[in-house]
Structures are given as C-alpha cells and as structure tokens.
C-alpha positions in Angstrom: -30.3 73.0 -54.9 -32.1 71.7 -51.9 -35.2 72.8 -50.1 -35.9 71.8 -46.4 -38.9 71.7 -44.5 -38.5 71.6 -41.0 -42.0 70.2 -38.5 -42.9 68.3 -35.2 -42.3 71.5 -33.3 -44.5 72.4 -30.5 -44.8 73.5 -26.7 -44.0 70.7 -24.2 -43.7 70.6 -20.4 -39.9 70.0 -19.2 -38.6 66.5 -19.1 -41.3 65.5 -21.8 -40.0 64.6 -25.4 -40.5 66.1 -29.1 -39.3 64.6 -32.2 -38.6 67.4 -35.2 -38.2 66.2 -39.0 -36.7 67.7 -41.4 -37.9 67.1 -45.3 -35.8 67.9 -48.3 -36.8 68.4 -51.8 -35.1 69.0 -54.8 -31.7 67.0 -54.1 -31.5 63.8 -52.7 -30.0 64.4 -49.1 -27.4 61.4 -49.5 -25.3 64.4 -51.4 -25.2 66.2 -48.0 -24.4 66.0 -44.3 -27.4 67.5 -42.2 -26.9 69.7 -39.0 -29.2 71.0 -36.7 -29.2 74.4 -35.1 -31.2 76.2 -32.5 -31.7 80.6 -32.3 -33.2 81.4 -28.7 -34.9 85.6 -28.8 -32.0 87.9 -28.6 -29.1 85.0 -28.9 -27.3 83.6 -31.6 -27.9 80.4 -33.9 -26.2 77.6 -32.5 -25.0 74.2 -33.4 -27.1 71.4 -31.8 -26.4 67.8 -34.2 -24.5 67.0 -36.9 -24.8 63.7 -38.9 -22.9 61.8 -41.7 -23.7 61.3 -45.2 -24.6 57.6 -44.6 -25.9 58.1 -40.6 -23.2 56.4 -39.5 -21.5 58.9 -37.4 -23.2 62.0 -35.4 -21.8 64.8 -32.8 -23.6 66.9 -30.8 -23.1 70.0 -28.9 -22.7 69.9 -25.4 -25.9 71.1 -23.9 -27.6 68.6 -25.5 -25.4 65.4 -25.4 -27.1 62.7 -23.6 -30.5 63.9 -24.6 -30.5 64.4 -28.1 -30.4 62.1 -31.1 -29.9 62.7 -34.6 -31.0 59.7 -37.3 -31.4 60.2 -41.1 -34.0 58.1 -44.1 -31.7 58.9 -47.2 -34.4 57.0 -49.1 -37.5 59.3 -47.5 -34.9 62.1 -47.5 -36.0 62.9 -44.2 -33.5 63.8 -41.1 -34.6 63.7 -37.4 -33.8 65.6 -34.6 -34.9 63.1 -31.0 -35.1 65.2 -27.9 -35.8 63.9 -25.0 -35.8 65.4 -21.4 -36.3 68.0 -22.6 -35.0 71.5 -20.6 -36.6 75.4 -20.4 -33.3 76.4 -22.0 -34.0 74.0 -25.3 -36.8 76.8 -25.8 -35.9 78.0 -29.8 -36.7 77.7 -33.1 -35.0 74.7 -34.3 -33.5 74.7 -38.0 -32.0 72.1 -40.0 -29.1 72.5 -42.9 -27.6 70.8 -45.6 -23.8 70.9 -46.3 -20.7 69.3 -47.4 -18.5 69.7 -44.6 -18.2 66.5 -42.2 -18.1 67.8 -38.4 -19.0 71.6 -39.3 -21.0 73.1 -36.3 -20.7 77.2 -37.9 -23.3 78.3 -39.3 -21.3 79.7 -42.4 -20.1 75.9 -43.1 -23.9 74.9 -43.9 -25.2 75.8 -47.3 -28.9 75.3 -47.6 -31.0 76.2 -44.6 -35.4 74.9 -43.5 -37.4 77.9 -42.2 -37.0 76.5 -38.3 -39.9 75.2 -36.6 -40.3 76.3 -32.9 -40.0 74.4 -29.7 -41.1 75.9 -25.9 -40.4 73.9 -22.9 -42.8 75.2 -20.1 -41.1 74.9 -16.6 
C-alpha cells in the first residue's frame, strides 16, 4: 500500500504559476503510474495528467494541455504537477493517485488516492 501527500497549493493571481508535489510513502512509486485530478465545489473529479512508470510518457486533459506539466523523481518518490498560466477555472483542490493502468484518466482506474491540496486563481 501507498500513502500520498499532496502540497505547494495556494492562491495565485491568473496567468501566474504554482508547482504541486505529490509524496508517497510506503511503496516505492516506480510500481505505479501517477495521475493527477482536480474536484471544483459542486462538480465532479476530473482527470488533469497522467504519467508513465519510468516518466517517459505523459497525457493530459484538454483544458490544461499547453499549460501543464507532469514530471516524476522515482528515487525521491516524489511526482509533480507544473502549472503555469494559470486560469480562474484551474480553481480546485488538486489530488494525485497511484495506479497500474497506463493512460487511465477515470477515477475508478486509480487505486490509491493524496488528501488534495487546494489551488485558487484570483481573476
């Protein structure tokens, strides 16, 4: 089993920049591929960023192609979320997971889940 520790969240002002980490204990977090996923107030928890075992290979959702950046430190077992640019609509607490699945973006596909750590773009 692996825990995760998601920080580096924080209120910004639009177009500025945040970098999240997420922190795992227990498991080393080669075994997994790492996602990233955003919950707005009153919406559902969405895919953001997806990365390889390795870091060799990354998708992103739309909405945040372009913008976004996903990197991983197997030996820190640390994975990064980049966002820069940032938008009002990126406003949501940010959560990272572990998995097996290579290119899952469903929530249900994800196994092991941080407590989210929160990001507000101000306008």
């Amino acid at each position: 089993q692996v825990q995760l520790v998601e920080s580096g969240g924080g209120l910004v002002q639009a177009g500025g920049s945040l970098r999240l980490s997420c922190t795992a204990s227990g498991r080393a977090i080669g075994n997994y591929v790492m996602g990233w996923f955003r919950q707005a107030p009153g919406k559902e928890r969405d895919f953001v960023a997806t990365i390889n075992w390795n870091g060799a290979s990354w998708e992103y959702g739309d909405p945040v192609k372009g913008r976004f950046t996903t990197s991983r430190d197997n030996a820190q077992n640390v994975v990064y979320l980049q966002m820069n640019d940032l938008k009002p609509e990126d406003t949501a607490v940010y959560y990272c997971a572990a998995g097996s699945r290579w290119r899952a973006r469903l929530t249900r596909d994800y196994d092991y889940w941080g407590q989210g750590t929160q990001v507000i773009v101000s306008s």
